[in-house]
Structure formats: structure tokens, C-alpha cells
C-alpha positions as CSV (number, residue, x, y, z in Angstrom):
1,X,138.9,118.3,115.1
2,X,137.0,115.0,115.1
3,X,133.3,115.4,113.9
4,X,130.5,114.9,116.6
5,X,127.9,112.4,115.6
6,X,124.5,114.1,115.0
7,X,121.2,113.8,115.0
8,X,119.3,114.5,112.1
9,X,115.2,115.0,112.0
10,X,113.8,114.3,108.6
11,X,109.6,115.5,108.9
12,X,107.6,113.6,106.6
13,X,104.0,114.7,105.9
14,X,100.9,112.3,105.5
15,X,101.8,110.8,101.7
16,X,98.2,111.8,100.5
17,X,99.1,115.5,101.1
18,X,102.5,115.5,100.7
19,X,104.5,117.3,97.4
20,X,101.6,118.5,95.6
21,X,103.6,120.5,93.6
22,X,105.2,116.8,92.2
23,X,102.1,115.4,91.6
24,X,101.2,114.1,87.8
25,X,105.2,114.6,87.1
26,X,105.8,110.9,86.4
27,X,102.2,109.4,84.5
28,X,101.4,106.4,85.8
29,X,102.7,106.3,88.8
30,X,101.1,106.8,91.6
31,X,101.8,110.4,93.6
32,X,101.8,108.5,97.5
33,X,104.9,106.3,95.7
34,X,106.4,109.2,94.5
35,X,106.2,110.7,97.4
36,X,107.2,108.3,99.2
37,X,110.6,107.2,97.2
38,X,111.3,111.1,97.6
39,X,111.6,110.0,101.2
40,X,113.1,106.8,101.0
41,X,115.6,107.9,99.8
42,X,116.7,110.6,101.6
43,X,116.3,108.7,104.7
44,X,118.9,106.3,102.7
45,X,121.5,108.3,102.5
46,X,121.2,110.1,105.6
47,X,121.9,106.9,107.8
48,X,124.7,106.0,105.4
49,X,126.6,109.2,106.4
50,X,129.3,108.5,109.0
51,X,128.4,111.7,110.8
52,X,125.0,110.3,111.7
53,X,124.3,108.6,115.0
54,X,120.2,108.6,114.3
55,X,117.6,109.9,112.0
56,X,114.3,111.1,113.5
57,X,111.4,110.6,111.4
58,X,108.6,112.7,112.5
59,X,105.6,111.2,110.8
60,X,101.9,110.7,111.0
61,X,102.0,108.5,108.0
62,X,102.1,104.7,109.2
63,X,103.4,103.6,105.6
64,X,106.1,106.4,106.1
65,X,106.8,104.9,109.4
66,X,107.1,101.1,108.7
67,X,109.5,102.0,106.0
68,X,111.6,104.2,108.3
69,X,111.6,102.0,111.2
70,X,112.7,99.2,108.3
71,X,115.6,101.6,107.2
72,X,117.0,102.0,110.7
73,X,115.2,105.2,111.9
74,X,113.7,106.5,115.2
75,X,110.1,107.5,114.4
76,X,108.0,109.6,116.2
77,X,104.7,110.8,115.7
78,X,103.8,114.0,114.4
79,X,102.1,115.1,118.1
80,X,102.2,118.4,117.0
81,X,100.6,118.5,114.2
82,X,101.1,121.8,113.3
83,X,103.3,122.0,109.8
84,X,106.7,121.6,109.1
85,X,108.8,123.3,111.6
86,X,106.4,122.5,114.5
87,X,107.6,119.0,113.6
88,X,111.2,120.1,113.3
89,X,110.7,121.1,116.8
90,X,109.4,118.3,118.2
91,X,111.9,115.8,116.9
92,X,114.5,118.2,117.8
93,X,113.8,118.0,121.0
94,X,113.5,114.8,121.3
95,X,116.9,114.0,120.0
96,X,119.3,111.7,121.7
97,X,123.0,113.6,121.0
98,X,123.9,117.4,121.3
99,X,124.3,118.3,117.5
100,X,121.4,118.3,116.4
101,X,120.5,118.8,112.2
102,X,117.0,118.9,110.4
103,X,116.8,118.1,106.6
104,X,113.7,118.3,104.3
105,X,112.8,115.0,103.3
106,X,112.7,115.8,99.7
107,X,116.3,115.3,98.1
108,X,116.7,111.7,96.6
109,X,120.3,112.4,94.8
110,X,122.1,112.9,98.4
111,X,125.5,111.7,98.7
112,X,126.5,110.8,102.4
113,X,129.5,111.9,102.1
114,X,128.3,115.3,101.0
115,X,126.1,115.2,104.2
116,X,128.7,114.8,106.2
117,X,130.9,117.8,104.8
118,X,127.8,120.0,105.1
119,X,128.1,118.3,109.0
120,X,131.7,119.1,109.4
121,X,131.1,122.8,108.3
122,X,128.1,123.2,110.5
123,X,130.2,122.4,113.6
124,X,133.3,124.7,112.4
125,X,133.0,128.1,113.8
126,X,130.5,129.3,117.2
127,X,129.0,126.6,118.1
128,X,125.9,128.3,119.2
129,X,125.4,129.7,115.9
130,X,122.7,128.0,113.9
131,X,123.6,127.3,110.4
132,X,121.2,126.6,107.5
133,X,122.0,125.7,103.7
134,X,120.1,127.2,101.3
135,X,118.4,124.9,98.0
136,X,120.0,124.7,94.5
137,X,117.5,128.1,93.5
138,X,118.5,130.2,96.7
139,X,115.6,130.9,98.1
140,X,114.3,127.9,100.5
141,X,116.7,125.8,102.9
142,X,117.2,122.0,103.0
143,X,119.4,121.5,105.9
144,X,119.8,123.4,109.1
145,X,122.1,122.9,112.3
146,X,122.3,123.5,115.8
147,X,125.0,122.6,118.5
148,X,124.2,121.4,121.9
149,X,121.9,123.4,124.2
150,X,121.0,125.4,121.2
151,X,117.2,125.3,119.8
152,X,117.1,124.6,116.4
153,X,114.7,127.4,115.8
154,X,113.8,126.2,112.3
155,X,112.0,128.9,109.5
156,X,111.2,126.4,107.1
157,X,108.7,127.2,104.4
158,X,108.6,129.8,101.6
159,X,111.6,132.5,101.9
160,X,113.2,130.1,104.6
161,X,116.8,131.3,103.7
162,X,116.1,134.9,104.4
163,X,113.9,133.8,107.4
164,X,116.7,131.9,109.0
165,X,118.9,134.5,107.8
166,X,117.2,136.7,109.8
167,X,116.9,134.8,112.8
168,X,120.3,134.6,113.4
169,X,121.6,131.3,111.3
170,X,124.7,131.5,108.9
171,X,124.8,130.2,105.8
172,X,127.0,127.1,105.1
173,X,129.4,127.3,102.0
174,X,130.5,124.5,100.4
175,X,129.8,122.4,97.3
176,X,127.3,120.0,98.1
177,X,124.8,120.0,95.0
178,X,123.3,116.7,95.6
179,X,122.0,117.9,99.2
180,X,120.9,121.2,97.9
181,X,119.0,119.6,94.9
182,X,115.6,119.6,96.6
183,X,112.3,118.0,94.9
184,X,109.1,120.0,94.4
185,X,108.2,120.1,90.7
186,X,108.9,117.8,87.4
187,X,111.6,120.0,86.2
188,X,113.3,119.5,89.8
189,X,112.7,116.1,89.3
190,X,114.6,116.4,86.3
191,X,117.8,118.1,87.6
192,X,118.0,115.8,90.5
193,X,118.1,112.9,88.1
194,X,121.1,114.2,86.6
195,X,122.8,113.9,89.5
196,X,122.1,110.2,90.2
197,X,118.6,109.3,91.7
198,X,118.3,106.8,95.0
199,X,117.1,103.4,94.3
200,X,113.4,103.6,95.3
201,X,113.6,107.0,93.1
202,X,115.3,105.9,90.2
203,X,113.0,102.8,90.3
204,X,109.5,104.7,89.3
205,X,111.2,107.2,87.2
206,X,112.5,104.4,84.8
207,X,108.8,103.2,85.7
208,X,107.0,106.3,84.0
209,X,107.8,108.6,81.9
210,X,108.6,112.3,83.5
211,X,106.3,115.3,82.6
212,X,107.6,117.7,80.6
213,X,108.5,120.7,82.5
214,X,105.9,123.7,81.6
215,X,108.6,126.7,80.5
């Protein structure tokens, strides 16, 4: 079975608001950079993957949305307004092909081609089952996919794998720890590091020192 090309929406809040939980983790650096390369960088890899026919940015942030636009992306703003999934939502359906994926824009080791086999698996199967893949801990989610005429119905936030669960989705099996290695504190910072930063990334963390992980 050939693999469909997708599109994948990658929300991005304002930078001054954005990964609080991050911020102070690399002194001397500025949290909007941080939180910004977090971004970057994702967006990287996710228009390297052969699987991808666009990336959605939904964004309210214009320095967000000149680098996205510089990277490749379709950007639309964040009409919504209204948190995470309502922005899911939005670029969803607003999408130009029938697969449609959503990915948290907060996991700066992602491999492309471990985007893709995440892709591959998320088409196997029904297609009008949702499937979502949980983060490295378990408990959140950093990708979910729909197939054509299906809603992608996303449950993002805090308990997001039980929520989508719940709703219907399937969890995706595969080794992929690069795209489960989401961002949100120093020590996360830390593990994703190990795994091989993106450029923009890897660029402030050689910059400034990391934070030492409280625990």
C-alpha cells in the first residue's frame, strides 16, 4: 500500500506565553528563543518527511509566522483563539489533502523518517479510526491522525491519551522515540538532547548552560 501524503497541523502559541514550564531551563537565553527553536525545529523535520504534502501552522505569533512561512509552511492565524485543540480544529479543517495529522510543536529531536512510519501506521487499519500516539511518559499525546472525511476530534491537554482513548482513537505502536520525546521541562530538555537536538535547538543549548533538573 503506497502511503497518502498528509497534512500535518502544528499549533504554535504566542512565544511570550508559550512553554512556561521550560522557562529559566537554559540561563541566559532568552525563553521566546527557546521557545521558538522548540518550534523550529519541529516544523524542520516535519516538512522533511516524505509523507508530508504541507504543514499548517496555526499561529498568532508574527515571529512564529515569518519563520514558518520561511521554512515552507502554510500559516494561518489562530482565529479561534480558544487553546490548543480549538486551533487543532481550525487548521484541520482547513487542510488541503484527506489525511489529515496534528502534532504538538514541542519535539525538536524528530526524525522524519520516524514521522513517516508513525504516518504509515496511522493509515494501516479502519480508516475512519482516529489514531493518537502517546508522549515518551504515557500520559499526554504528541501526534494524532485522521483519514479523509473524518474530524480529527483532537483531546489535547493534560490526560490527552486517556481522553482520546476514550473518544474513540487507537493508539499507534511503534518505536518512534524521537517523536514521542516531547519538551516541557529542563529534564525533558535533557532527554531529548540525547537523542540529537535540531539545529535552532542544539544552537542555544550549546549557547547556555541547561538547568539542573529539580529531583
Amino acid at each position: 500500500m503506497s502511503q497518502p501524503r498528509w497534512a500535518v497541523v502544528v499549533p504554535v502559541k504566542r512565544l511570550a506565553v508559550a512553554k512556561s514550564r521550560l522557562r529559566g531551563a537554559l540561563p541566559g537565553v532568552p525563553h521566546e528563543e527557546l521557545a521558538l527553536a522548540l518550534a523550529a525545529d519541529t516544523l524542520r523535520a516535519v516538512l522533511a518527511c516524505p509523507a508530508v504534502a504541507e504543514a499548517v501552522v496555526v499561529t498568532d505569533d508574527a515571529r512564529v509566522a515569518a519563520a514558518a512561512r520561511a521554512a515552507g509552511a502554510r500559516v494561518l492565524p489562530d482565529e479561534p483563539d480558544a487553546g490548543l485543540n480549538a486551533a487543532f480544529r481550525h487548521g484541520a479543517a482547513r487542510a488541503a489533502t484527506g489525511w489529515v495529522a496534528g502534532i504538538t510543536a514541542d519535539v525538536p529531536a524528530l526524525r522524519p523518517t520516524e514521522l513517516a512510519g508513525a504516518l504509515l501506521a496511522g493509515q494501516s487499519g479502519r480508516p475512519e479510526v482516529r489514531r493518537f500516539l502517546p508522549d515518551a511518559p504515557g500520559g499526554g499525546t504528541v501526534l494524532l491522525t485522521a483519514g479523509p472525511g473524518v474530524p480529527l476530534d483532537p483531546r489535547f491537554g493534560v490526560g490527552s491519551a486517556v481522553a482520546h482513548a476514550a473518544s474513540g482513537a487507537l493508539p499507534l505502536d511503534g518505536d518512534w522515540p524521537s517523536l514521542r520525546r516531547d519538551v516541557d521541562t529542563a529534564a525533558d530538555l535533557a532527554a531529548a538532547a540525547r537523542l540529537g537536538l535540531g539545529p535552532r535547538t542544539a544552537a542555544l543549548v550549546a549557547a547556555g548552560r541547561p538547568a539542573r533538573a529539580a529531583g
